[in-house]
C-alpha angles and dihedrals in degrees: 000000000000125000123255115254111221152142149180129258121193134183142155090265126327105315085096079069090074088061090042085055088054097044080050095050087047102033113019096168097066121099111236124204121183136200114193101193089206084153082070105029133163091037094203086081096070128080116246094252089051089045100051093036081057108039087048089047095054091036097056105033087051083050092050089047100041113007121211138176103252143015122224122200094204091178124084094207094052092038097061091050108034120039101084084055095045092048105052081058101053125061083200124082112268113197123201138200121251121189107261094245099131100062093039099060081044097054091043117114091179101047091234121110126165128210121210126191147112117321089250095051092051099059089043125128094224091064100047083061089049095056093040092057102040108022115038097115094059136063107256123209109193122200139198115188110185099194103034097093089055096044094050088057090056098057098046088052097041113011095235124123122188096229092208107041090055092048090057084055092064101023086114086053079066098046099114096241091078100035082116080066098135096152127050126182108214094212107181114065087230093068105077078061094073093034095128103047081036091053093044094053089051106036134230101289094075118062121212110230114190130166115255111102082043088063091039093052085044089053097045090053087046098048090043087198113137088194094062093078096052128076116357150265130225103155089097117120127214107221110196123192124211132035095324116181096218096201129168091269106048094045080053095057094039090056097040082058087056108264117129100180120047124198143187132187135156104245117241120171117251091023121116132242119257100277131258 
């Protein structure tokens, strides 16, 4: 019998769902399973030590308890700070998510793109190389929004979206010196939650660009399993730290994204995962 295909996914909350959905259009036989860390959201308050001491607890002892055959880092805070030290503690691949900078200064006609993220994500140094290798030919607007990501979690769990708020997040996308925006890097993996109200505030001429089908193409070379892209797996479980209310509704959102098994715990250091 062949052996079962399959990896963990972490994130702050559930934005890291927006990168799971890609790696299931592109691979829909892989078994997903998800660890959304909302004892510790948003990640960007947390120094980089606690961080990295946190993100490689949670990541190895979920390996020990259910291995797989690949980590993903869907988070692009995490994933700036605490990849080098994850890795050197895995002897599996570990992917992590990097702002799409690259192919939207390459797809720009204006020469004006915009990145949006998390306050932290936007001074790091990761994304000034970023933008120094792939977009030095373009103006570059950088964003932190400091209450997007929230905001974005709330839609996904209740549907309901504060019009204004979101519309403070993106008010420096509006200043005139970047009405030629035509391109836009959704840098947080939360933010694809929230396209469509995103979209309508900006308008159609700028396209939002965000980093999900790159992981999943990264993964699938990875992986090199051709049956991997053919039937489908629902047998991936959606473990949630913290004091988590597991009501009707939220277990129905959590399976229609292709998780069959839900799962909270309070995260202590040294204690195991719930078992397979």
């Amino acid at each position: 019998m062949q052996k079962t295909r399959a990896i963990w996914l972490l994130d702050s909350g559930i934005g890291g769902l927006t990168i799971a959905r890609a790696i299931r259009h592109r691979l829909p036989g892989l078994s997903q399973h998800y660890i959304a860390d909302s004892a510790a959201f948003p990640y960007g308050n947390l120094d980089a030590e606690a961080l990295i001491a946190r993100v490689c607890d949670l990541i190895t002892r979920a390996v020990a308890t259910r291995p797989v055959d690949a980590v993903v880092i869907a988070c692009n805070t995490a994933s700036t700070v605490v990849l080098p030290a994850l890795r050197e503690r895995l002897s599996i691949p570990v992917v992590g998510v990097v702002p799409a900078i690259r192919p939207a200064a390459a797809a720009s006609r204006s020469g004006v793109i915009g990145v949006l993220a998390t306050p932290g994500t936007v001074k790091s140094a990761h994304v000034a190389t970023l933008i120094e290798r792939f977009a030095g030919h373009c103006r570059v607007v950088t964003v932190g929004a400091p209450n997007l990501a929230a905001l974005a979690e709330q839609y996904w769990r209740s549907n309901t979206l504060d019009g204004d708020a979101l519309a403070a997040e993106l008010s420096p996308l509006h200043a005139p010196e970047w009405h030629a925006l035509d391109q836009l890097v959704l840098g947080c993996t939360h933010y694809p939650l929230l396209r469509a109200p995103i979209q309508a505030q900006l308008g159609r001429h700028v396209q939002l660009v965000d980093s999900g089908d790159a992981v999943a193409r990264r993964l699938e070379a990875i992986l090199d399993d051709a049956s991997l892209t053919r039937g489908e797996s629902r047998d991936g479980s959606f473990h949630i730290t913290g004091r988590q209310v597991l009501d009707a509704g939220l277990e129905q959102r959590i399976g229609a994204e292709g998780f069959g098994e839900t799962v909270t715990y309070a995260h202590k250091p040294g204690v195991p995962l719930p078992g397979r």
